[in-house]
VEXVOPA-385645 format. One line per 5 residues: number of its first residue (from 1); for each residue x, y, z of C-alpha. Coordinates in Angstrom, 2 decimals. Layout:
N
NUM) X,Y,Z; ...
This chain:
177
1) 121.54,123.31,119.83; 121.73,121.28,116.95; 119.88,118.41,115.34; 123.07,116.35,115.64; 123.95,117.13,119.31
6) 120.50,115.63,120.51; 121.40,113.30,123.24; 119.85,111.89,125.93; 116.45,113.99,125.27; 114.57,110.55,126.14
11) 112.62,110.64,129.25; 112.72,106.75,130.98; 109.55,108.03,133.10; 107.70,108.51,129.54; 108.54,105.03,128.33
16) 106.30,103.41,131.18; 103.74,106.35,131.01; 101.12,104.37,129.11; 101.33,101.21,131.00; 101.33,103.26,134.30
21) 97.39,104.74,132.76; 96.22,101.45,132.91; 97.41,100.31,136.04; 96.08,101.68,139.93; 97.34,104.49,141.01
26) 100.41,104.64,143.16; 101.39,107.69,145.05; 104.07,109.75,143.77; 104.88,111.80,146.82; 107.18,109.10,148.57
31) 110.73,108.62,149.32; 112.78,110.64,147.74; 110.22,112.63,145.63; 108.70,113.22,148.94; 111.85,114.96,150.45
36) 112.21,117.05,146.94; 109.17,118.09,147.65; 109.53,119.15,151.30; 112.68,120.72,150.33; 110.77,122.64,147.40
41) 108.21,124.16,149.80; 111.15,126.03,151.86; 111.54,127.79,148.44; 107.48,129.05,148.57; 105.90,131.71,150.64
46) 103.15,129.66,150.63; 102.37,125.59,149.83; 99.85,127.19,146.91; 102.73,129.09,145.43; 104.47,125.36,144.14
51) 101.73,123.98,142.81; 103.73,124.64,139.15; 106.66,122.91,139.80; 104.98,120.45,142.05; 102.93,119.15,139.12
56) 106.15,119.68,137.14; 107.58,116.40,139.69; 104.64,114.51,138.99; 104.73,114.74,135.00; 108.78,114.10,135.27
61) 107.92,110.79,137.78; 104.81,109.60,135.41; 104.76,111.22,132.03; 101.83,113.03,132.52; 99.61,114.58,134.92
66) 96.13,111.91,135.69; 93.05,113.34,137.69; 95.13,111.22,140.64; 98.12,112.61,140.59; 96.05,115.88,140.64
71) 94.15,115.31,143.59; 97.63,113.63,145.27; 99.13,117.17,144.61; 96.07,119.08,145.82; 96.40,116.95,149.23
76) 99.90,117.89,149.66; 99.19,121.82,148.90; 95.82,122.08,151.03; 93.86,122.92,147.95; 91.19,121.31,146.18
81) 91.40,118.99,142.94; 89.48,121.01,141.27; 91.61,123.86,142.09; 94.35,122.09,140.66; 92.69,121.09,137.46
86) 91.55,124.39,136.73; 95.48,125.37,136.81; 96.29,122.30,134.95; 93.98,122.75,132.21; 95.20,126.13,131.34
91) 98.76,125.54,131.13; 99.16,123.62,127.39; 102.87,122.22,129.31; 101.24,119.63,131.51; 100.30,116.55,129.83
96) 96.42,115.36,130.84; 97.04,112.26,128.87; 99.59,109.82,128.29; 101.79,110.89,125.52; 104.73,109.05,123.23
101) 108.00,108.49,124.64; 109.27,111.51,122.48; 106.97,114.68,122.74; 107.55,116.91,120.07; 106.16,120.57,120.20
106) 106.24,122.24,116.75; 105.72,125.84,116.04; 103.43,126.82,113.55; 103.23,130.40,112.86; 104.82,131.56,109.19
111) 107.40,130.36,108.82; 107.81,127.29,110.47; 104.48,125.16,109.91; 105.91,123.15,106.84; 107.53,121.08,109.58
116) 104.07,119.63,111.09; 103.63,117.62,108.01; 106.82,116.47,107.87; 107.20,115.38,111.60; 103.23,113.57,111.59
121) 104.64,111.60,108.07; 108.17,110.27,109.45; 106.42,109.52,113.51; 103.34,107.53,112.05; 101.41,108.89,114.24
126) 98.88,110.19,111.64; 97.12,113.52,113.24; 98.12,116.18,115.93; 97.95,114.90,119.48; 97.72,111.73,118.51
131) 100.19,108.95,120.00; 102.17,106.78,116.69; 101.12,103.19,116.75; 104.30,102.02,118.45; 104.24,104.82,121.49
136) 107.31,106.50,120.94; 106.30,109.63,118.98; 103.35,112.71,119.87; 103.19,115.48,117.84; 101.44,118.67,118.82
141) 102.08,122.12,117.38; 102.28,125.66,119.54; 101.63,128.96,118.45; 105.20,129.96,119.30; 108.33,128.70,121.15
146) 109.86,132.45,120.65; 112.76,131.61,118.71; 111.99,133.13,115.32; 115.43,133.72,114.65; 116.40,130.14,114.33
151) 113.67,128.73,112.47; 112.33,126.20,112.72; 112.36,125.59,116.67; 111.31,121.97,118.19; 110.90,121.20,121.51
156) 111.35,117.19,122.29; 110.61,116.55,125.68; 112.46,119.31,127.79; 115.50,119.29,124.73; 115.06,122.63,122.27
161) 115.83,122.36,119.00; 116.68,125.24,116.60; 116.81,125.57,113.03; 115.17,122.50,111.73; 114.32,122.27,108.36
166) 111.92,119.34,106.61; 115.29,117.30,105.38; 116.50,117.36,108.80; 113.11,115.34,110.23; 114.25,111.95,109.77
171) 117.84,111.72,110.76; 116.86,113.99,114.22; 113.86,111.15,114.71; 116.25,108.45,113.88; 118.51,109.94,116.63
176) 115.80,109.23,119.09; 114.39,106.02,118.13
């Protein structure tokens, strides 16, 4: 894919995702996300083997994956929270924070880390990991999103992006403002 083919990369979960970190909790296991979930345990030996793609479900519902929404997922599994955080914690894909509406994942091994600068100076958002001012943008680099033949890969949200160079920054972040 293409810079100019990005479409529809936004996630509308991720554009109440900051809000929702300041407000109680609400349970993300009803309705209809309950019956994915029932259906996604007829998939699993065993309620412990979806514990990935359960906490995938809650990150896609809230934008991120709270102590809550780790201890609602632990409830649903039979395991414990801390269980769950210890799984959580060592996969860099779930969120543990709010993050902006756009999450871009840059790869920084030779030769693609000339991007970070250029992605941190056209977001505003100043530093790695850190949110831009008006909550759209969150830059983080990875060691490696295995596409070294299309340099420079990006990863916005679930959308991957090949062979981005530093001129190519601003119109594929104007695409997604």
């Amino acid at each position: 894919m293409t810079p100019d083919l990005v479409g529809g990369v936004e996630s509308p979960d991720y554009a109440s995702h900051d809000r929702a970190a300041h407000e109680p909790y609400v349970a993300v296991f009803t309705g209809d996300v309950k019956r994915e979930l029932d259906e996604l345990l007829t998939r699993y030996p065993t309620k412990m083997a979806a514990l990935l793609p359960a906490l995938w479900i809650v990150q896609r519902e809230r934008g991120w994956v709270s102590d809550e929404g780790m201890a609602e997922v632990a409830g649903f599994l039979d395991l414990t929270p801390a269980y769950v955080k210890g799984v959580v914690t060592v996969y860099t894909m779930y969120h543990q924070h709010p993050v902006g509406k756009y999450f871009i994942q840059v790869c920084t091994t030779s030769p693609c880390g000339i991007l970070v600068k250029a992605f941190l100076r056209h977001t505003n958002a100043g530093e790695l990991g850190i949110t831009s001012p008006d909550g759209k943008f969150t830059v983080i680099e990875v060691e490696c999103l295995g596409a070294c033949g299309f340099a420079t890969p990006v990863m916005v949200n679930e959308e991957f992006i090949e062979s981005v160079t530093p001129d190519k920054v601003p119109e594929l972040l104007a695409r997604l403002a």
